[in-house]
C-alpha atoms as an extended CHARMM CRD file, in Angstrom:
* protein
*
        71  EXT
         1         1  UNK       CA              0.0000000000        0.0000000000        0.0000000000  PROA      1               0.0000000000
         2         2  UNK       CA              1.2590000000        3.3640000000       -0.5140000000  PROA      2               0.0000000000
         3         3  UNK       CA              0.2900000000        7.3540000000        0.3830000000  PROA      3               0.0000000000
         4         4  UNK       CA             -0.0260000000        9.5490000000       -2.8410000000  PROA      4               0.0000000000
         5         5  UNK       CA              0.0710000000       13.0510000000       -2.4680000000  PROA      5               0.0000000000
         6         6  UNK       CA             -1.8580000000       14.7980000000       -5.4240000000  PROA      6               0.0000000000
         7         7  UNK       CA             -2.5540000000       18.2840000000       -6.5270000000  PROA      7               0.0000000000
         8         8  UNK       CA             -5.7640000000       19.0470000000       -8.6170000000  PROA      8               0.0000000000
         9         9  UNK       CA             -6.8550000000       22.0440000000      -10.8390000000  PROA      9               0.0000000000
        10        10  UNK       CA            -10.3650000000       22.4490000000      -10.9070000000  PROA      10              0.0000000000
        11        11  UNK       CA            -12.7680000000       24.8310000000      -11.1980000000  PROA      11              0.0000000000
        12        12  UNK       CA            -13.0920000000       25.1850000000       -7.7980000000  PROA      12              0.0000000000
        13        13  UNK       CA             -9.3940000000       26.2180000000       -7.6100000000  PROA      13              0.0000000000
        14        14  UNK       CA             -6.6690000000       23.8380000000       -6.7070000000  PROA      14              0.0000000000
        15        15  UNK       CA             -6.6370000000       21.0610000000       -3.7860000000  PROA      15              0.0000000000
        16        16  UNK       CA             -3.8140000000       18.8270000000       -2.5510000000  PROA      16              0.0000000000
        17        17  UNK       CA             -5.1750000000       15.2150000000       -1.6660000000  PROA      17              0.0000000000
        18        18  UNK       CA             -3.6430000000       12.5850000000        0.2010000000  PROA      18              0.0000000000
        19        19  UNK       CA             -4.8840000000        8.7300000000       -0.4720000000  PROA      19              0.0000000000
        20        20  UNK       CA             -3.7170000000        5.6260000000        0.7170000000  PROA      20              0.0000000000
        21        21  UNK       CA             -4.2570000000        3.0300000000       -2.1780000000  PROA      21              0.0000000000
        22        22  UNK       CA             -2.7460000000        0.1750000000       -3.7210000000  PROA      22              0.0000000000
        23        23  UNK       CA             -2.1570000000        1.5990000000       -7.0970000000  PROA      23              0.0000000000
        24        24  UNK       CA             -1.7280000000        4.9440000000       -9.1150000000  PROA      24              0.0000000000
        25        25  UNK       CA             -5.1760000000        3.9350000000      -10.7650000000  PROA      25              0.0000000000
        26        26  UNK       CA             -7.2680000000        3.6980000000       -7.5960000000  PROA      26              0.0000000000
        27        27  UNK       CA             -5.4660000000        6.5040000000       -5.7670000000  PROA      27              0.0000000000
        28        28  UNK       CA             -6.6510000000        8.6210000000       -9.1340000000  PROA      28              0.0000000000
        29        29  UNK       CA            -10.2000000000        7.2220000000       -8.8520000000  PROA      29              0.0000000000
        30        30  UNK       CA            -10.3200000000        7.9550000000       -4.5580000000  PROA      30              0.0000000000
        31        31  UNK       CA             -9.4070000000       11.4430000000       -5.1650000000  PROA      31              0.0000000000
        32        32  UNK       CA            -11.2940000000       12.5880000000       -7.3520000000  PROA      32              0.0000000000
        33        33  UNK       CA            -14.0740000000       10.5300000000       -5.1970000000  PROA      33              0.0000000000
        34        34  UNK       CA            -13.3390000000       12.5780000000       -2.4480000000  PROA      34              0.0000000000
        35        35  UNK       CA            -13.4340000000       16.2630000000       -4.7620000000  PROA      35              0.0000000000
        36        36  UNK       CA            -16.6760000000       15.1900000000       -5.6410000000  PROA      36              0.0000000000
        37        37  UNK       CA            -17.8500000000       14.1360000000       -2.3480000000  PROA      37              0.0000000000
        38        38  UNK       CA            -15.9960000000       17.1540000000        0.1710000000  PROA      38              0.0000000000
        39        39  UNK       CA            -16.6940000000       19.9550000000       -2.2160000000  PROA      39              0.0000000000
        40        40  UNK       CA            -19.6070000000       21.2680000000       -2.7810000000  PROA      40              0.0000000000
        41        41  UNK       CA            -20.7410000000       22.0800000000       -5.7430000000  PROA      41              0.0000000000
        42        42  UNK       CA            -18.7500000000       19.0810000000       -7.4860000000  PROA      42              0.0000000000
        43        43  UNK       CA            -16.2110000000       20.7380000000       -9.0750000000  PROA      43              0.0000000000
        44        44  UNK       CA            -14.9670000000       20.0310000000      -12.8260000000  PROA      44              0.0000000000
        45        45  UNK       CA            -11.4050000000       18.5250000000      -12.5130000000  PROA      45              0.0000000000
        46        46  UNK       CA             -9.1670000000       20.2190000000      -14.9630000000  PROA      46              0.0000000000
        47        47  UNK       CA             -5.8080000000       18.5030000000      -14.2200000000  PROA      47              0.0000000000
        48        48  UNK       CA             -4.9950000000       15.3450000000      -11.4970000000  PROA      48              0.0000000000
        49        49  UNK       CA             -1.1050000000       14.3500000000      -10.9830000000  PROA      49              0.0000000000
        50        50  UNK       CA              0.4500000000       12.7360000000       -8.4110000000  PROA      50              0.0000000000
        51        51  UNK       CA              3.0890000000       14.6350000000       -7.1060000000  PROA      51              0.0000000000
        52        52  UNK       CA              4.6980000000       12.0730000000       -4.2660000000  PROA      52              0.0000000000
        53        53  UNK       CA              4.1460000000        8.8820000000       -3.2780000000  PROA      53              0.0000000000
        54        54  UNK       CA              5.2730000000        6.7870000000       -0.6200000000  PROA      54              0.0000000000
        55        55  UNK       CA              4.9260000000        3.7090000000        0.9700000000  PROA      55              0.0000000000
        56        56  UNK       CA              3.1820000000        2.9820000000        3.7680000000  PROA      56              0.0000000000
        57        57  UNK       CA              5.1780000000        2.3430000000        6.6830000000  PROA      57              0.0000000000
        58        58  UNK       CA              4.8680000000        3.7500000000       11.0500000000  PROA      58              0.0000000000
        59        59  UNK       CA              6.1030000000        7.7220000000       10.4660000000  PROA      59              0.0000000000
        60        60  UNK       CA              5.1280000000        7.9690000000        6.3470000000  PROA      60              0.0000000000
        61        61  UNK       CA              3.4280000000       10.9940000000        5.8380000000  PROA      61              0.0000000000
        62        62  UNK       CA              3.6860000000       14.6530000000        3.8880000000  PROA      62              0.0000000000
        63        63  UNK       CA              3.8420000000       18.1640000000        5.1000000000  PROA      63              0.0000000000
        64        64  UNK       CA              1.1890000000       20.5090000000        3.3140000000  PROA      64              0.0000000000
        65        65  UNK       CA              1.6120000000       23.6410000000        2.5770000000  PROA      65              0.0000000000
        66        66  UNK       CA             -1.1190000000       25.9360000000        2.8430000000  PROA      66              0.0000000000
        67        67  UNK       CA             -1.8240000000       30.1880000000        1.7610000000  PROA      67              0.0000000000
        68        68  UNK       CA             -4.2740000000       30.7680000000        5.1310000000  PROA      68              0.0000000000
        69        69  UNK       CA             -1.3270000000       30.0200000000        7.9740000000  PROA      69              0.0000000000
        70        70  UNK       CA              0.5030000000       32.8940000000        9.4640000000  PROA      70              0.0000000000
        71        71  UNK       CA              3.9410000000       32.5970000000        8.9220000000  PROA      71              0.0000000000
């Protein structure tokens, strides 16, 4: 099993997703399962790409960057 770390352009604006899966396929299908499900309205997907991934093991994870934290 592995932890993918994907970015998405949609039309929403852009998302980073983390998904544990077995493959690239399924971690692909999850996330954009999750888009669809988490934001509301669904938002068209413009680009997906997998950016890291990893595999599972005790400490695997990924730091995420985000615009709204003070710095």
């Amino acid at each position: 099993m592995y932890l993918y770390r994907l970015e998405a352009e949609t039309s929403a604006g852009a998302f980073v997703i983390v998904i544990a899966a077995e493959e690239e396929e399924k971690a692909f299908a999850a996330a954009e399962g999750h888009l669809q499900r988490q934001v509301l309205p669904a938002p068209a997907v413009t680009e997906l790409s997998i950016v890291e991934k990893k595999r599972i093991v005790p400490g695997a994870g990924y730091v995420v960057a985000t615009d709204s934290m003070p710095r």
